[in-house]
N, C-alpha and C positions, 0 to 999 in steps of 0.2 A: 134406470140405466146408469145414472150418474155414481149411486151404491154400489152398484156391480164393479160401474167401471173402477172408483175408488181402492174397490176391494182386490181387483185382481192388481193396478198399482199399489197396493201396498205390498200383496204378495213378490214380484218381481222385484221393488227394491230390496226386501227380505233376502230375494235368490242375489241380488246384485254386490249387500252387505257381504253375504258367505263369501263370494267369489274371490272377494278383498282380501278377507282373513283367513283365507287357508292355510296364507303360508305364514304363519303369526310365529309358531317355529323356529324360522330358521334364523341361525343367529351366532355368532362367535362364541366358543366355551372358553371364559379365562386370555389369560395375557398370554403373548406373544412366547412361544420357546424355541431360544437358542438349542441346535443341531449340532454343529459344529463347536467340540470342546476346545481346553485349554490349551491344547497341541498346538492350535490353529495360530500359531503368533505372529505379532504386527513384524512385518509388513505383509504375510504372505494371505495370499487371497483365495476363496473357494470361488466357484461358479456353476453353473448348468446343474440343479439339481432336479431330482427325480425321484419319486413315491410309488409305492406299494403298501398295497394293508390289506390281511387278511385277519376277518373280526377284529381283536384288540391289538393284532402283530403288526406293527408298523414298520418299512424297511424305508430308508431315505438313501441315496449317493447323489454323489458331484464330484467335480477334479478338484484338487486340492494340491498348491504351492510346498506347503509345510517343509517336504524332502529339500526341494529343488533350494527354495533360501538358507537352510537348516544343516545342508549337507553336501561338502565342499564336491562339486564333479555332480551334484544331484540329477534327477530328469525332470524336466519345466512342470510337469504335473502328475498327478499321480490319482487314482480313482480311491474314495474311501466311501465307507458304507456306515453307519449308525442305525439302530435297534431301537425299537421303544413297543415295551410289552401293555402300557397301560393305555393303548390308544391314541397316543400322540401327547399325552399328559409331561411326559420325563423320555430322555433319551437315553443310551449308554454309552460308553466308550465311543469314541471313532477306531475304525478299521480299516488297515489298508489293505485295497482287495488286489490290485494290480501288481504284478513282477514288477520287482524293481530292476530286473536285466530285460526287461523287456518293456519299455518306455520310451518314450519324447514325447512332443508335443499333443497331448490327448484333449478329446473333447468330448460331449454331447454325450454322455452315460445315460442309459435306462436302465430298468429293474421290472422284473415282472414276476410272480412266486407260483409254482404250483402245487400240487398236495406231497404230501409226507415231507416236507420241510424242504423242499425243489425251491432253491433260490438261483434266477439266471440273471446274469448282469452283461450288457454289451455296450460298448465304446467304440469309437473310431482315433486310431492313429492319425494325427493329421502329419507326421513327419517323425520316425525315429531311424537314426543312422548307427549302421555296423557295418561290419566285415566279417569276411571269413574267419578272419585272425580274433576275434571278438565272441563275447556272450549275449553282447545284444541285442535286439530285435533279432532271437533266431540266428545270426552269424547275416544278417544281410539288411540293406536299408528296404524299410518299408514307409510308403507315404498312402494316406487314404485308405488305409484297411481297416477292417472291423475285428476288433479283439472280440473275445468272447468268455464270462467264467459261469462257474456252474460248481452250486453248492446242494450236498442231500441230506446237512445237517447243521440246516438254520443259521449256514454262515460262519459256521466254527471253522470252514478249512472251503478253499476254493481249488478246483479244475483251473485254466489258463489255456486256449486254442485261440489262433487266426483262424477265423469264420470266415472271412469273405476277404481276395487277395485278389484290391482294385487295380485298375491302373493308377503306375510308378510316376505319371507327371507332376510334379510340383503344382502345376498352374494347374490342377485338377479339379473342381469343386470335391470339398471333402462330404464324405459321409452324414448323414442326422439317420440313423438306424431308428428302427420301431419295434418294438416286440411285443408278442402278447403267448397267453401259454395256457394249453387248455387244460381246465381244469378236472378234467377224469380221466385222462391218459399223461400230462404230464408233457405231450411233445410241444416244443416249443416254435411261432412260426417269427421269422425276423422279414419286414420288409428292409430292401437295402434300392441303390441305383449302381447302375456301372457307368460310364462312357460310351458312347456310341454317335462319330462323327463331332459334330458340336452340340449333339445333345444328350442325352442319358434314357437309358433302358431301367424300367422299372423290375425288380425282382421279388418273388415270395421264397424263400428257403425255410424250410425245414429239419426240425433236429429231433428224432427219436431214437435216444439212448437205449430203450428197450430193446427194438427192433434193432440198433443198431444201424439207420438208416439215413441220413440228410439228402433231400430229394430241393432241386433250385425249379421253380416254375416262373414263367414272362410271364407277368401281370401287363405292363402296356402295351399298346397294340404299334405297329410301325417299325419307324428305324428313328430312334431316337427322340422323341416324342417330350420328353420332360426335358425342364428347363430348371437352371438355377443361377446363380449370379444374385438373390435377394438380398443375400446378407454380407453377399462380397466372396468371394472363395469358396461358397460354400454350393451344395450341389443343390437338386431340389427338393423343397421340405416336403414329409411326409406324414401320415398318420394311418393307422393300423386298428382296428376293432373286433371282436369276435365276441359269438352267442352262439351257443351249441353247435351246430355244424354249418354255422355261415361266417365268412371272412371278409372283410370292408377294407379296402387299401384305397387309401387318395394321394394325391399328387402334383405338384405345378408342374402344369404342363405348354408344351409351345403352342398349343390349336388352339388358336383364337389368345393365349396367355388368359386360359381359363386353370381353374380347376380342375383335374379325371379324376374316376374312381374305379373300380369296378367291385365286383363282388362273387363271390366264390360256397357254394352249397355244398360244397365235400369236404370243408376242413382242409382247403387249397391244393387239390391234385387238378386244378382246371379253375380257370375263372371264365365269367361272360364277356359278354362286352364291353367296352370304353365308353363310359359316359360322362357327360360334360355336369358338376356341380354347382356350377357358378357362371350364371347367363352371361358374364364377360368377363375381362379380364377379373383373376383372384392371388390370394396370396394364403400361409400358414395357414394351409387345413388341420383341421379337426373334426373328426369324425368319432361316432358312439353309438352302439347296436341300442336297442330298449328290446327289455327280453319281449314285448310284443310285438317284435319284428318291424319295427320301423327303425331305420336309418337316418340320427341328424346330422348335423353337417353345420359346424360354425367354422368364420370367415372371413379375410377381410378384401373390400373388394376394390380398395383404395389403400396403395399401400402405407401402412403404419397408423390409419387413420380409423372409419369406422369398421363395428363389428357387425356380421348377420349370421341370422338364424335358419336354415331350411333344411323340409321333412321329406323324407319319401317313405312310404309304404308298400313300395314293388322291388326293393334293391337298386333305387336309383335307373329304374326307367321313367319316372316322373318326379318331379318334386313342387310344392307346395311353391308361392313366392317369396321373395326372402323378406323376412321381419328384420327390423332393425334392432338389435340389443344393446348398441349404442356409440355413440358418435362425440368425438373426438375436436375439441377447438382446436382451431388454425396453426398455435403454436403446442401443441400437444402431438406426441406421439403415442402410438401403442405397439408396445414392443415384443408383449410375448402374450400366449392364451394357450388355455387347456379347455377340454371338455369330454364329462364323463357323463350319464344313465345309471340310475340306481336299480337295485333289483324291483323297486317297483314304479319303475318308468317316470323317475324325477328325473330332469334334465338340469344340470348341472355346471357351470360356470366360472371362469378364473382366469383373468389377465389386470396385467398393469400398461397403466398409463406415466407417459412421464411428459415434465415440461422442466422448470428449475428443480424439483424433487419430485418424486415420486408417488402413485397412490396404486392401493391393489384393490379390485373390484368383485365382488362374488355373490353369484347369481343363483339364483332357484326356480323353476319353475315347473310345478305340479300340473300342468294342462300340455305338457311336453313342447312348451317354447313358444304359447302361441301369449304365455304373457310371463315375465319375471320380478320375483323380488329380489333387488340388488340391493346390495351392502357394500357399505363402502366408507370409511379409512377399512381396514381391516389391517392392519400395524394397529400397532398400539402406543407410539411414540415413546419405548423406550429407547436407553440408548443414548450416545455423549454428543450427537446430534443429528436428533428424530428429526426435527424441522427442515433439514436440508437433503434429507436423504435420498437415494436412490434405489427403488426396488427392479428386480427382473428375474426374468426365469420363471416362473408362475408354471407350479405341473401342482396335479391334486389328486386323490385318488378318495373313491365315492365306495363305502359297504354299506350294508345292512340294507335293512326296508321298516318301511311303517314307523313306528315311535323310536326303532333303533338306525335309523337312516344316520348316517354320519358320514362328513369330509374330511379329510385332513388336508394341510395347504401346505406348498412350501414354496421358498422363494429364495434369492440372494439379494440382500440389504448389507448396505455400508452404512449405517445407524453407528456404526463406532469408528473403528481407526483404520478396519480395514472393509472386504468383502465376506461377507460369511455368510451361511448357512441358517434362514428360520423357517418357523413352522406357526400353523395354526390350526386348530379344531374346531367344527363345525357343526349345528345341527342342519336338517333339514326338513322342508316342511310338512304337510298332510300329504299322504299317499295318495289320497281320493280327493277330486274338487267337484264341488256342483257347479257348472258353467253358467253362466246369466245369458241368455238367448231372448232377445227383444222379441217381443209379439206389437200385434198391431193392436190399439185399444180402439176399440166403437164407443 
């Protein structure tokens, strides 16, 4: 008995070892690269950046100063876009994608790509003023609206529409748009909020160019249900995920100052119910389909402070407990997080932490969250000074599977004289984990 028993512990630590080194993988490729070129001059600042990548096509945008310091009567920001074909390796040029008669105060860009070289890019105006007598914003002032462009040749030449024409109040929380765009049709679905009372209506729109079509659908349930005010002005944040004909929108919401989600099996002509993500109060969802149909959900539930993890495999009519992915000291904040699912259901991770300078944090895990490898500096301390710096903005964008699994990261860092634009490349780890599952020894 003592043989046997011996024999099946040694067996189980063997399974215990594997479970260790699955993710042996995942790991930074190379030093840090700067995004934003030599345009970008001191003093002007970029911010809010956002990723896309399909195979080795990598798209990045954020607002970008450069006009507004640069060019006397400029507008305080402007959207610009950068390319890098070798995977996130080298960038090219910057590009400015935004009208320059149609500007002020811009924020919070996305990018989302679909086939045949379908690049769409959305921002929210948070304040540009005209008149009749003007070229402006359209000939009239707009505050809280959603720009919108839309490129079908890789970004050589953009489209330019008002998408969504919020309410005109100043004191309005502005826009955090979401986007995502399906990959065999090409239509694109934009989560947005409007106003309603003192709270906000959640919205799904729709954009098929083919068809000729943009259909607006109420995602939350009620009169005014979402809440914002987290970041100060701003409405409430949001997050957007798709997998073949299912759609995931989350939410801060005012019930209970939880979390909602719901989720939608037609490619958003209808969604289900309101379901609560976050057993109490929550804050900056993030949400991620795994093409085997489970739904995660990372979160914070304390705000600024720690982060959690939870699964459902019904569309969010039940969910798993939340795991901790990680927590945050006393005088530590955590400012921003992203989260994606790789084609073959790695669960994927990226936020910073700040206190006197900054660190950015990136996670993997192959058992889909029930445990992670984290990494961390992921800066590389370059820069006229690494030691002090401050990272934010944290978005990432996850391709491939199996051996070509890869992330790209980006973030905005003042490592120099201003704020800019950087990036990092990523692998990620075994597709497949054997789990260590305790038996009872006799």
């Amino acid at each position: 008995m003592k043989k046997r028993s011996a024999a099946l512990l040694s067996s189980l630590l063997s399974l215990l070892i594997l479970s260790h080194t699955a993710c042996a993988n995942v790991g930074i490729v190379g030093p840090n690269v700067r995004v934003t070129d030599g345009g970008l001059v001191s003093p002007a600042d970029a911010d809010t950046p956002h990723i896309a990548a399909q195979g080795n096509t990598v798209y990045a945008v954020w607002i970008d100063q450069r006009n507004y310091l640069l060019t006397p009567g400029g507008v305080d920001y402007s959207i610009y876009m950068a390319k890098s074909t070798d995977g996130g390796a080298t960038w090219g040029s910057n590009v400015r994608v935004s009208n320059p008669d149609y500007e002020g105060t811009l924020d919070y860009p996305v990018i989302a790509l679909g086939p045949n070289n379908q690049i769409w890019i959305a921002w929210t105006i948070r304040r540009c003023s005209g008149s009749s007598s003007d070229n402006r914003c359209g000939g009239q002032s707009r505050y809280n609206d959603v720009q919108l462009a839309y490129s079908d040749n890789g970004g050589a030449s953009f489209t330019e529409v008002t998408i969504w024409d919020a309410d005109d109040s100043i004191s309005t929380g502005r826009q955090t748009p979401e986007i995502v765009v399906a990959p065999d049709t090409g239509v694109l679905y934009m989560l947005l909020h409007d106003v309603n009372g003192d709270g906000y209506d959640i919205f799904l729109r729709s954009v098929d160019l083919t068809n000729e079509q943009i259909n607006t659908v109420k995602v939350s349930e009620g009169a005014g249900n979402g809440r914002g005010g987290r970041l100060g002005g701003v409405g409430p944040l949001l997050s957007l995920t798709m997998r073949g004909n299912t759609i995931c929108a989350g939410w801060e919401d005012r019930r209970a100052s939880a979390i909602y989600g719901a989720c939608s099996t037609n490619r958003g002509q209808s969604f289900g119910p309101n379901f609560p993500i976050t057993p109490g109060p929550g804050y900056y969802p993030r949400l991620a389909l795994a093409p085997n149909g489970t739904l995660v959900a990372m979160y914070q539930q304390e705000l600024n402070k720690s982060i959690f993890i939870r699964r459902s495999t019904d569309l969010g009519a039940s969910w798993t407990s939340p795991k901790t992915l990680y927590t945050a000291s006393a005088a530590t904040d955590v400012t921003s997080l992203d989260l994606k699912v790789s084609d073959d259901n790695q669960v994927v991770a990226f936020w910073n932490s700040i206190y006197t300078n900054g660190d950015l944090y990136f996670a993997v895990s192959t058992d889909q969250g029930d445990s992670f490898t984290v990494i961390t500096p992921v800066e590389d301390n370059q820069g006229s000074t690494p030691n002090i710096a401050r990272q934010g903005g944290t978005r990432l964008a996850v391709t491939g599977s199996g051996g070509s699994a890869r992330a790209n990261l980006i973030w905005r860092d003042n490592r120099n004289t201003q704020r800019q634009i950087w990036s990092a490349r990523a692998t990620l780890g075994a597709s497949q984990q054997r789990v260590f599952v305790p038996l009872a020894v006799r």
